[in-house]
N, C-alpha and C positions, 0 to 999 in steps of 0.2 A: 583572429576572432570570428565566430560566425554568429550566427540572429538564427535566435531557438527559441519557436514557439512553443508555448509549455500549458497543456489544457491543466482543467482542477488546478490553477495557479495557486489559491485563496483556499485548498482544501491540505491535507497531511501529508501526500506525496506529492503534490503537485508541488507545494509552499517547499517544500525541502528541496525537491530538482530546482527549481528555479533560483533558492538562496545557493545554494552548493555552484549553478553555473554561472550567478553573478560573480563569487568568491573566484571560481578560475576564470574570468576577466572575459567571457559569452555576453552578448547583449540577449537579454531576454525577453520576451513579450510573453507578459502574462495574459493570458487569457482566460476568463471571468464574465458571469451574466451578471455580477455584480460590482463594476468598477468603482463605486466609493465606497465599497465596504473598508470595515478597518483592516481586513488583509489586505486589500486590493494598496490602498494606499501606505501601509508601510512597504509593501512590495516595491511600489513607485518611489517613496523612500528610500530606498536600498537602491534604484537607480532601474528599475526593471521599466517597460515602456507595458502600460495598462491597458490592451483592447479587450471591446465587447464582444463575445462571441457565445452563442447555443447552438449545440449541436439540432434545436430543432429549426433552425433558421441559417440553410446552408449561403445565403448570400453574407450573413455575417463570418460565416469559417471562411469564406474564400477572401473576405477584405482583411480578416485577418492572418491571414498565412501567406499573402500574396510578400516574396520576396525575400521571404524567409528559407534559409539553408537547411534546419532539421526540425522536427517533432516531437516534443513527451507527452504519449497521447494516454490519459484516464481513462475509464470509462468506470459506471458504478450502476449496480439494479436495485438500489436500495430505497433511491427516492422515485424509482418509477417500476420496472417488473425485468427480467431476464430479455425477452423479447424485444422490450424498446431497447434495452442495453443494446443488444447486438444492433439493432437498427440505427442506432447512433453512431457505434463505432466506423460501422461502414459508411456513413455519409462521412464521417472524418477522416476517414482513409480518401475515399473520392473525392473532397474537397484539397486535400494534402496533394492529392495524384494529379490533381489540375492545375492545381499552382505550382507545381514542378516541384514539391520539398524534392532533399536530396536523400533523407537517412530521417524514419522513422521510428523510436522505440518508443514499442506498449512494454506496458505494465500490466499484466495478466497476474497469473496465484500461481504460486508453485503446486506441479502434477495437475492442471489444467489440461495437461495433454495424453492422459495417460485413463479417459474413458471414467471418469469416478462417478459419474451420475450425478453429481451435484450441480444443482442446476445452476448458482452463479459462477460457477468451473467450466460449464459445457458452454452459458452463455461467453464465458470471454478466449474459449479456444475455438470458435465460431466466429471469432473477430481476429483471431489467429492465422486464421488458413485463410480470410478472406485478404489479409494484411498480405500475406507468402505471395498471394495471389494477383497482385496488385502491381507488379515491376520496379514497384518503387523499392528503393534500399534500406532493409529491414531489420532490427532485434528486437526480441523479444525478453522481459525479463520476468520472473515468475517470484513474486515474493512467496514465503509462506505465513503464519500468524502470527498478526500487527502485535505488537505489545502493546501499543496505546490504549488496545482496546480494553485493558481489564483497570482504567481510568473513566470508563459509562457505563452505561445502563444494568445491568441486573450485577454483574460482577464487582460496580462502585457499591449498591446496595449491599451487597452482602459483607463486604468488607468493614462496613460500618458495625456489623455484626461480631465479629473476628471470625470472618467466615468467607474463603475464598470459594465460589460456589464455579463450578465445572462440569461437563456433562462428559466426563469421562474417568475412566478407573486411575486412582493414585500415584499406577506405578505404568504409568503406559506412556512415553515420551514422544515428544514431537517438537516441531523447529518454532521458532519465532526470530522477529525482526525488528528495530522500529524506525520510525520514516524515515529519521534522518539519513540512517544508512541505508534507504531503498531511494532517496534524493541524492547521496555521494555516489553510490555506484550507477544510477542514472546518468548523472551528469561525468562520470566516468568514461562509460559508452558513451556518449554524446560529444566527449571532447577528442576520444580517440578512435573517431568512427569504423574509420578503414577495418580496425582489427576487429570489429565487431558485428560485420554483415553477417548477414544471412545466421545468427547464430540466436538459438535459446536458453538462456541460462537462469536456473530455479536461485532464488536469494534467500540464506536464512544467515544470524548472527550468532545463534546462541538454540542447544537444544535441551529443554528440562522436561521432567514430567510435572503433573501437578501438586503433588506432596513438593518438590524439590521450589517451585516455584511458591507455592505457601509460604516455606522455609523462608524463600528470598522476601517475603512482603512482610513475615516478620520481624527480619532484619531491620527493611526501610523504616516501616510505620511505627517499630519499637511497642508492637502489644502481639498478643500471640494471633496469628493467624492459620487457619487450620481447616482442609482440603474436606470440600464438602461436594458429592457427587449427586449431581442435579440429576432427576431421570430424563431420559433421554424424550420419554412421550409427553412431558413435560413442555421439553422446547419443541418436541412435531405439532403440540398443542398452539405452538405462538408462531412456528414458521418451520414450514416441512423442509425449508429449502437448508435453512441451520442445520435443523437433527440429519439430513442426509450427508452434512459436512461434518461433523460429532462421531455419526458412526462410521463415517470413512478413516477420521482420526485414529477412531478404538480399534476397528475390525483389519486396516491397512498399511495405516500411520504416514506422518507426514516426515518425510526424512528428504535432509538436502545435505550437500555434504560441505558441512560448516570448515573444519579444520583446511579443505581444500580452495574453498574461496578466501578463507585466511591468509593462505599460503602463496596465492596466483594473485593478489588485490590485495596489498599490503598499502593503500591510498585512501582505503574505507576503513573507517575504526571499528567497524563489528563490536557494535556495544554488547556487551551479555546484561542480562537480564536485570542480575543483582545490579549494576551500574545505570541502566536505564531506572530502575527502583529507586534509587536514593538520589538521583536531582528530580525527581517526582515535588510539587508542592501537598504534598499529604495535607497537610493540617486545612490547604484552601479547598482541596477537593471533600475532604470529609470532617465537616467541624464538629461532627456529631458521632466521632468516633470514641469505641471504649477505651476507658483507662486502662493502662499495663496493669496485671497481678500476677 
């Protein structure tokens, strides 16, 4: 058994590593600027041990990692900018590296490494090299795109419409994943570390395009849904850093090779998409959804 700190405990990938390595029998320390949140304490429910820790308050990472064997380190620029992102991850890595962890995996985006301009890509292969950098014993794992996400903001909106709204052409595919299985195979590395030093490896479950994925939210929600192409200056309009990820999608694509992580990690259920759709609570997320005709 070892003791694995796990940052964003209380957030989607973080909640998921952490539940996946209580389940293979890890003692976990969740780590959270919020320990009585309601994640925090079902977490501790589940048996996980709650520290307080912010990355902007390194004497807190160091009281919480002190003793601790491995790492699931987050990092996110969504509630503050790219810049603090990376400023963050490296005091996590420096506080990890002082308290001796033994085997640290981040969680980066799939083709972070691969130069795409996208600025919350560059920020977290920036926390990449500085991690390689660092002596301490490393993987990295690169999900590609969350399927959670078309459960918020503009893409829950348009659903309510029969309208699955996307800033990309119809027929142009790319990967997705959703947490849980970015939390099993987490906690996969993390339980059989040895095989997994020094190694990067891109995570997708399921590859569709947007018509195909409409198709599937039809299925789920049972009224028609149908693939609406947002323009792209539309979203540069609401955040350049999105439409630089949008047209990297269109003009490069996000490809990971699904069938092969099937193949090698037969431990992680690689939900596909339509399956992740239908335990979806539809009717809580949209009660103001159209009637089938």
């Amino acid at each position: 058994m070892l003791t694995i700190a796990v940052t964003g405990a209380t957030g989607a990938q973080g909640g998921a590593t952490a539940r996946a390595l209580l389940t293979l029998g890890h003692q976990v320390r969740a780590l959270t600027r919020f320990p009585d949140s309601p994640a925090a304490v079902a977490l501790r429910e589940l048996g996980a041990q709650v520290h307080y820790a912010d990355f902007d308050n390194r004497e807190s990472l160091d009281a919480a990692l002190s003793g601790a064997d491995s790492l699931f380190a987050v990092t996110t620029p969504f509630d503050t900018d790219t810049s603090v992102e990376t400023r963050h991850g490296r005091t996590l890595i420096d506080a990890a590296t002082a308290t001796r962890i033994g085997h640290i995996v981040f969680t980066s985006v799939a083709h972070a490494d691969r130069n795409t301009g996208v600025p919350h890509y560059d920020s977290k292969f920036a926390i990449e090299q500085y991690l390689m950098a660092s002596g301490v014993a490393w993987t990295v794992i690169g999900p590609a795109a969350f399927m959670n996400n078309y459960t918020t903001g503009w893409t829950l909106d348009g659903l309510r419409t029969g309208t699955f709204s996307w800033p990309m052409p119809s027929d142009r595919s790319f990967t997705l994943i959703c947490p849980e299985d970015i939390g099993a195979f987490a906690a996969h590395t993390l339980d059989r570390r040895d095989e997994f030093f020094g190694r990067r490896i891109d995570i997708a479950a399921d590859e569709l395009t947007p018509a195909q994925i409409a198709a599937a939210l039809t299925e789920a929600l049972t009224i028609p849904i149908a693939h609406h192409r947002v323009p792209l200056e539309y979203v540069r309009s609401r955040s350049a850093d999105l439409a630089a990820m949008f047209d990297y999608f269109t003009t490069v694509g996000l490809d990971v090779d699904v069938p092969g992580l099937r193949r090698d990690y037969p431990a992680v259920a690689w939900t596909s998409f339509a399956d992740w759709a239908a335990r979806q609570d539809w009717p809580a997320l949209l009660p103001a959804a159209p009637a089938a005709h």
